[in-house]
C-alpha positions in Angstrom: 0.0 0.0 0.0 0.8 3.4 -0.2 3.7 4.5 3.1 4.5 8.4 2.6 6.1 8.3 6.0 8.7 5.7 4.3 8.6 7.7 1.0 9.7 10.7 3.4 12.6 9.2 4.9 13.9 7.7 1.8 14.2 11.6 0.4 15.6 12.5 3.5 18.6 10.3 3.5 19.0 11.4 -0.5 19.3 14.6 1.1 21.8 14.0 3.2 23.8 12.0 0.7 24.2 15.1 -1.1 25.0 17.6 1.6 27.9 15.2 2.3 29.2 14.9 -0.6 29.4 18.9 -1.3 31.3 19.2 1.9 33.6 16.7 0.9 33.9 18.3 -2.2 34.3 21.7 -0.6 37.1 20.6 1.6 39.7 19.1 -1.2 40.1 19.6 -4.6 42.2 17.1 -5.1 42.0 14.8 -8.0 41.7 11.4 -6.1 39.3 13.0 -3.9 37.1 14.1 -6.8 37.4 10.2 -8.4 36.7 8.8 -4.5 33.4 11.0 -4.7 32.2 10.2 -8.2 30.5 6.8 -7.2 27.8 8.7 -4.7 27.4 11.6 -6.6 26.5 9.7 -9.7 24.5 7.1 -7.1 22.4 9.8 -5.5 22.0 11.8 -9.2 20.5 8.4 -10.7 18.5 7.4 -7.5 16.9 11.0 -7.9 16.3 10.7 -11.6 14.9 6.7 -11.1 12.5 8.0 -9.0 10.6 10.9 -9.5 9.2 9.6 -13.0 7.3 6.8 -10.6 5.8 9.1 -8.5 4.3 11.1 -11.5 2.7 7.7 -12.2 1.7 7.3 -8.7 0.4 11.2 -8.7 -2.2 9.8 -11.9 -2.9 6.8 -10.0 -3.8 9.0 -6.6 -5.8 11.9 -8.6 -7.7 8.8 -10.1 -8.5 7.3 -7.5 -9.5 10.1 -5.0 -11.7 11.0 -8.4 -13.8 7.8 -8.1 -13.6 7.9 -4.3 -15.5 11.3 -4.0 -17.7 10.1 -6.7 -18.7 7.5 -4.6 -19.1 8.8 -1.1 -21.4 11.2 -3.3 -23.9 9.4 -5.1 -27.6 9.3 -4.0 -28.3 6.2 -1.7 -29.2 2.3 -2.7 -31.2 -0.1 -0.8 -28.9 -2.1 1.3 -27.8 -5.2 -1.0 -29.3 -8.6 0.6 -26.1 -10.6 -0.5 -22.8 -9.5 2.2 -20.3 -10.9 -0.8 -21.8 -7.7 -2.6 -20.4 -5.1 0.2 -16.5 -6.3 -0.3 -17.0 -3.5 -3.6 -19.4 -0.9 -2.0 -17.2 0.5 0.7 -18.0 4.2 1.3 -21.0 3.9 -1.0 -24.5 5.1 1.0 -26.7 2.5 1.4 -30.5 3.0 3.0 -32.0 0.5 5.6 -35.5 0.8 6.9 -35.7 -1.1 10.7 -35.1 -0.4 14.7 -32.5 -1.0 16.5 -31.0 -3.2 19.6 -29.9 -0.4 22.1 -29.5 -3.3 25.0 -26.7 -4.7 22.8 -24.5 -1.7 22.0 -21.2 -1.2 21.3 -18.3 1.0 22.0 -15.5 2.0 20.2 -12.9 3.9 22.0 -11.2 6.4 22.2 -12.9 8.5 19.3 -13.2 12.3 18.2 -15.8 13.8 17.0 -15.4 14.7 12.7 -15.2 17.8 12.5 -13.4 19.1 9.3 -13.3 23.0 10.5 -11.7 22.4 13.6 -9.4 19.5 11.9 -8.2 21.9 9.2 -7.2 24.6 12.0 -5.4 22.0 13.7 -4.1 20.4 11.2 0.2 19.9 11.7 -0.2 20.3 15.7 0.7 17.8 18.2 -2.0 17.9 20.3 -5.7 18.4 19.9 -8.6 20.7 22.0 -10.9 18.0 20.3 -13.5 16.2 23.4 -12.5 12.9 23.8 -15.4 10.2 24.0 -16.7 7.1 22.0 -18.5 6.0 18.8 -21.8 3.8 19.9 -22.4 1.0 17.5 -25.7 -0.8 18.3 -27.8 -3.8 16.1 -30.3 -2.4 13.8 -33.1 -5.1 12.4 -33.4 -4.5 8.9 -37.5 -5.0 8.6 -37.0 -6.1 4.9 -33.9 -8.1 4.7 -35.1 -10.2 8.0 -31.5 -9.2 9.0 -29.6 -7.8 11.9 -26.4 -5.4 10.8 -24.5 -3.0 12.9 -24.8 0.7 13.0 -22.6 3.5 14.2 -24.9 6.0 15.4 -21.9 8.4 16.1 -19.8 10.1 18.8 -21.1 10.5 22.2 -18.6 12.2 24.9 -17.1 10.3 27.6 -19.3 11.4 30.2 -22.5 9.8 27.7 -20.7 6.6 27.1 -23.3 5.0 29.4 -26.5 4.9 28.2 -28.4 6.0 31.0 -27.6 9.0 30.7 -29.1 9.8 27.1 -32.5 8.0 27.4 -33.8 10.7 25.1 -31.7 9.6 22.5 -32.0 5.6 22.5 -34.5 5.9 19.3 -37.1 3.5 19.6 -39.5 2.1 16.7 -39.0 1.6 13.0 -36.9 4.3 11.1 -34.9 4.9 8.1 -31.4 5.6 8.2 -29.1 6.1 4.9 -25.0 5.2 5.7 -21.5 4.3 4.8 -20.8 1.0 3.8 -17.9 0.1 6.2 -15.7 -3.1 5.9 -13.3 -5.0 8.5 -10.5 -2.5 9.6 -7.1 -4.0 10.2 -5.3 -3.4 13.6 -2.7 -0.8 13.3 0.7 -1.1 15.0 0.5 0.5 18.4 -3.0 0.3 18.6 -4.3 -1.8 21.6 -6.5 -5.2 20.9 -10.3 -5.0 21.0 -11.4 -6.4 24.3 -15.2 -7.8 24.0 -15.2 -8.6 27.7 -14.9 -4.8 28.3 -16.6 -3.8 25.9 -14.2 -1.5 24.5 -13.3 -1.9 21.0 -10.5 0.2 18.9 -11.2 -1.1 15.3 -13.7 -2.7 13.2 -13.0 -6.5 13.9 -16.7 -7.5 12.0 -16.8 -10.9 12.6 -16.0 -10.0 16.8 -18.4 -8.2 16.5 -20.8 -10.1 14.8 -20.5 -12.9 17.4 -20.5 -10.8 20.6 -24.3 -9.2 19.4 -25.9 -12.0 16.9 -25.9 -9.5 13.9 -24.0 -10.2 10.4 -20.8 -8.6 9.9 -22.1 -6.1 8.4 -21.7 -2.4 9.5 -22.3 0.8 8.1 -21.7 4.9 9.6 -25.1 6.4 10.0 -24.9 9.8 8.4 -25.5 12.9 10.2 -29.3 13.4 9.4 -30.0 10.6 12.1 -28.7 12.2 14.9 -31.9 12.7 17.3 -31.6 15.0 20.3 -29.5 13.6 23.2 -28.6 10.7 21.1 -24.9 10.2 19.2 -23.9 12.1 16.8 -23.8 11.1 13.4 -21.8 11.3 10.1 -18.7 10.2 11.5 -17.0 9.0 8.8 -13.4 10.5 7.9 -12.6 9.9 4.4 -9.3 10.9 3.1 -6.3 10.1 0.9 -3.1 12.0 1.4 -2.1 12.9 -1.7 1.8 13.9 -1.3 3.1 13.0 -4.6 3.8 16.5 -5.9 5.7 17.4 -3.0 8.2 14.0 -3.8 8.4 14.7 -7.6 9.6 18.2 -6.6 12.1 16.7 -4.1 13.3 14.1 -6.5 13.6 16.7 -9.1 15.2 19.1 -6.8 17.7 16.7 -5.5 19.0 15.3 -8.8 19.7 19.3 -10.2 21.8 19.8 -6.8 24.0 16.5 -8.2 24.3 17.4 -11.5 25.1 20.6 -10.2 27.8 19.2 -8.1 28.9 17.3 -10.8 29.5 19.8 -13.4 30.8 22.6 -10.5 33.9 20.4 -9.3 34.5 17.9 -12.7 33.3 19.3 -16.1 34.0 23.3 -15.2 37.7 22.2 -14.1 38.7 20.1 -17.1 40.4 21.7 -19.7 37.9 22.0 -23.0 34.9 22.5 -21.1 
């Protein structure tokens, strides 16, 4: 998959190739120094120039893919499809299911933020965050048509809500109709804790845990914020993005072979005789 943070350090230590080799080149101007320092100046010039063209490809790839994404997330909601095999290709895509839910079965995944693009875009590149800690509440919902039982994240609810005695007013009951994200199983990231179902606390999707712990299929979706009631969770918390860093590399790649072939030509080609 896609690792900027590995793409990042790889520039980095490009970087620094070249830094050392210009203060190598600045310290002697001997002629066995210059031929000791043409294997890493050519090295870092053709590592540069190897790998820039592939992140212009990437860039396509990104732009292409972000395209379709947002076209997705976007288009107007379909009934829920009865078959789960049909899901694995709908991710992000709105559904619309018509049913009430389990609230004596709910779920909690922790620790959550609320979404909230404004505040994330003013804090975006801090280290810390003024953003209330709390949890997302997932709880059954029996879909009245399909005669099944999925799962639903309602949305955020602070830590002080967590327990659901203290928003009665919001534990919907009856039949309603919600419209939501198609979400799939979410893989456990390094440094992230593991779910534990006996606490009930969970920190990713694990469907199939889930699944078994309530008696619903693994199938879960992100209510969207038009079914947040009053004193109940708040909806619409899905985040979807795709970093998109590839201009950034090709102009480090491109700006990293020029300083080479600069070095090059400053200490070889300008001092020989003819050039």
């Amino acid at each position: 998959g896609f690792r900027p943070h590995a793409r990042v350090v790889t520039s980095t230590r490009v970087g620094l190739e070249a830094q050392q080799v210009w203060q190598l080149f600045s310290r002697s101007n001997c002629r066995k120094n210059r031929r000791r320092l043409l294997p890493p100046v050519v090295s870092a010039s053709h590592t540069c120039d190897c790998l820039w063209p592939g992140d212009v490809q990437r860039r396509k790839w990104k732009l292409q893919l972000i395209a379709e994404l947002e076209s997705r997330v976007m288009a107007e909601p379909i009934p829920l499809p009865a078959d789960p095999m049909e899901l694995q290709n709908l991710e992000y895509r709105p559904v619309k299911v018509r049913g009430h839910f389990d609230h004596s079965k709910e779920l909690y995944m922790m620790p959550r933020t609320m979404v909230d693009p404004a505040r994330e875009a003013r804090e975006a590149g801090r280290l810390s965050s003024a953003a209330e800690s709390g949890a997302y509440v997932v709880t059954p919902f029996c879909c009245t048509d399909l005669g099944v039982t999925i799962l639903v994240n309602r949305g955020f609810v602070p830590r002080k809500k967590v327990n659901p005695d203290t928003r009665r007013k919001g534990q919907v009951e009856g039949e309603v109709d919600l419209v939501g994200m198609v979400r799939l199983l979410e893989t456990r990231k390094p440094f992230v804790p593991k779910n534990n179902p006996e606490r009930n606390q969970w920190h990713y999707r694990d469907l199939e845990a889930m699944a078994r712990l309530t008696g619903a299929e693994p199938i879960f979706i992100d209510a969207d914020f038009k079914s947040t009631v009053p004193g109940g969770p708040i909806g619409g918390q899905t985040r979807v993005t795709l970093r998109n860093e590839h201009v950034q590399y090709i102009l480090t790649w491109y700006g990293l072979c020029a300083a080479t072939s600069y070095l090059w030509f400053k200490k070889f080609l300008s001092r020989t005789p003819g050039v």
